[in-house]
C-alpha positions in Angstrom: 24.4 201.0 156.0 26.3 204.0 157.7 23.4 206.5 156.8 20.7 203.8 158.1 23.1 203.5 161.4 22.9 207.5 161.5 19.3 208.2 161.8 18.8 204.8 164.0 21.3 206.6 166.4 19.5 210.0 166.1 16.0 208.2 166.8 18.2 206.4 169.8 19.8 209.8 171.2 15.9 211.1 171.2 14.5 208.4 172.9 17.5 208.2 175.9 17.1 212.0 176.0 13.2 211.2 177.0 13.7 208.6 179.6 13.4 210.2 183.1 16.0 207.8 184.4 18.8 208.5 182.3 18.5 212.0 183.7 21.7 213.3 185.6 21.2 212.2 189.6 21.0 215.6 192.0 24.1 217.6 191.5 25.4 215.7 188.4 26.4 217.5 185.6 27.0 214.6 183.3 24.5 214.0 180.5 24.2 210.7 178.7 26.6 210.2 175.5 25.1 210.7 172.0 26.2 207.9 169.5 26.8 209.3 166.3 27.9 207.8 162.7 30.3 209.9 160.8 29.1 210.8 157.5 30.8 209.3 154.5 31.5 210.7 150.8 32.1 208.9 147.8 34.1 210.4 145.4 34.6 208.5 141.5 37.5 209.6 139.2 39.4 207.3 136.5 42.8 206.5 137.1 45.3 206.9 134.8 44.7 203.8 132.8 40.8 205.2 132.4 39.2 202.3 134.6 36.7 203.8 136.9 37.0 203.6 140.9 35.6 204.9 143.8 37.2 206.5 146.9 34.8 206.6 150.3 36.0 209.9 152.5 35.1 210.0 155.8 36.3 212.6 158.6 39.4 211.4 160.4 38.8 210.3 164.0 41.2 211.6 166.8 41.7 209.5 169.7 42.0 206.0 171.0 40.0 203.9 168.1 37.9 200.9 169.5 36.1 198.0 168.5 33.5 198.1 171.1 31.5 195.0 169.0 30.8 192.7 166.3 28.3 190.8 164.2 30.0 187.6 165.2 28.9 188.2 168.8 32.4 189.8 170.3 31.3 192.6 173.2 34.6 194.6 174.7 34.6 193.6 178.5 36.3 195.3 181.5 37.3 198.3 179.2 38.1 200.6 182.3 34.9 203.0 180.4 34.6 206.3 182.4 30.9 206.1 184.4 28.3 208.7 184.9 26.1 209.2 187.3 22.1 209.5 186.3 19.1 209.2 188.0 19.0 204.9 187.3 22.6 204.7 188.8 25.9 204.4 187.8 26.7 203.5 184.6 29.0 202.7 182.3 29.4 204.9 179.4 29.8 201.9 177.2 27.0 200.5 178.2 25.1 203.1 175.6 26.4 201.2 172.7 25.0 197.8 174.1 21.4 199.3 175.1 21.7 200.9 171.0 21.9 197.7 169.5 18.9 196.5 172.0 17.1 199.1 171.0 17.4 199.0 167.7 16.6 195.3 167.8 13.2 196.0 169.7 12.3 199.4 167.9 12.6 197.2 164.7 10.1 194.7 165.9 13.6 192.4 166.3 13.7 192.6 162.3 17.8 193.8 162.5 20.3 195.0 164.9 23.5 197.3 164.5 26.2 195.9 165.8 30.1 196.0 164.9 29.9 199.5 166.7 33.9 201.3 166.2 35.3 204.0 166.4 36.4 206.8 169.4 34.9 208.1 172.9 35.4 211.7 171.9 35.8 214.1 175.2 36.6 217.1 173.7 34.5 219.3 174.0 31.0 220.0 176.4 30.2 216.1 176.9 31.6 213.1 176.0 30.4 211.7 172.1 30.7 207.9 170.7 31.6 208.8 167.0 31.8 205.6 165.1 31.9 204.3 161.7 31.5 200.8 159.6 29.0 199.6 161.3 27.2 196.0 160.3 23.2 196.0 160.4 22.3 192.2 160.4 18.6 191.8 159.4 16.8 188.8 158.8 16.1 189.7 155.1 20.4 190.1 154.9 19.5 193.4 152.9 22.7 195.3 154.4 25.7 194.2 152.5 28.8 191.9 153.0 28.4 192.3 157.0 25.3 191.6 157.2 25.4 187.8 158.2 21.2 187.8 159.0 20.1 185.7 161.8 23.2 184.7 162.6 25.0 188.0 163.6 21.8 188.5 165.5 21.6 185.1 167.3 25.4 186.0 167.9 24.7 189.4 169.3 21.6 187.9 171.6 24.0 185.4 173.1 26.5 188.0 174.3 24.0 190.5 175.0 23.8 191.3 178.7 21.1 194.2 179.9 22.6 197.2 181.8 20.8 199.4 184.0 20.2 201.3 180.2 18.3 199.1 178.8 16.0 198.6 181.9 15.7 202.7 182.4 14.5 202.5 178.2 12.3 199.6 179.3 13.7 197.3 176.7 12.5 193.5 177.5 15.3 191.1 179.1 16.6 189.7 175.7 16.3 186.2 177.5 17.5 183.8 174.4 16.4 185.5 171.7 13.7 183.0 170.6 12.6 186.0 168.5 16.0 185.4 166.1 15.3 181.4 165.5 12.5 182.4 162.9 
């Protein structure tokens, strides 16, 4: 699910790095934030009784952590997010996570959507970067594990869904009510 998350987000930062809109305005230095999953390790040993078990590793995340959404529809409101300027407007840096799941959702032919997006808001460094981790991918074939609660989660997502100048400058389609996710 993680590694699926990853290379959606690397197929997302791509595709925001092509629109002309999400270009920095005149005289902004500001870029767009890349969304990126941490990569995760699994590690088996036997413990001291000889059972087997498995430990999942993943690099420690410095910084405020945040649950920015869920599968069960919840979207983090009014979270004070820092804004950029780009050639669409002001926006909210947040609002990249929201247009990801979109995209995902219409890049996939509205087959799954990646929601439960956590994790930080890193700024160190050259420009802001949403590292996250756990994510749920809801599909309608509920191939995805525990968290992925199908048509449901996407229903849930579709209801709470509200477009952002990101999703227009990406020219994603108004997610209306998700008709698409009844079938």
């Amino acid at each position: 699910r993680q590694q699926k998350a990853w290379e959606l987000a690397l197929q997302f930062n791509r595709a925001v790095a092509k629109a002309p809109l999400l270009k920095p305005a005149k005289d902004e230095v500001s870029l767009p934030p890349p969304i990126e999953f941490l990569q995760c390790n699994v590690y088996d040993y036997e413990d001291h009784w000889g059972a087997k078990c498995g430990l999942l590793v993943e690099k420690f995340l410095h910084g405020r952590f945040t649950k920015f959404s869920s599968n069960n529809g919840y979207v983090l409101k009014d979270d004070g997010s820092a804004t950029i300027v780009l050639e669409v407007g002001e926006v909210k840096l947040t609002d990249f996570l929201q247009a990801f799941s979109h995209w995902v959702y219409v890049s996939s032919s509205n087959k799954m959507l990646v929601c439960d997006l956590q994790g930080i808001l890193d700024s160190e460094g050259i420009r802001p970067t949403f590292r996250l981790t756990d994510p749920a991918i809801c599909s309608k074939e509920r191939r995805y594990g525990k968290t992925d609660i199908g048509l449901q989660g996407i229903r849930n997502w579709c209801r709470t869904h509200r477009c952002s100048p990101i999703c227009r400058a990406l020219s994603l389609p108004p997610m209306g009510n998700c008709k698409e996710a009844t079938h």
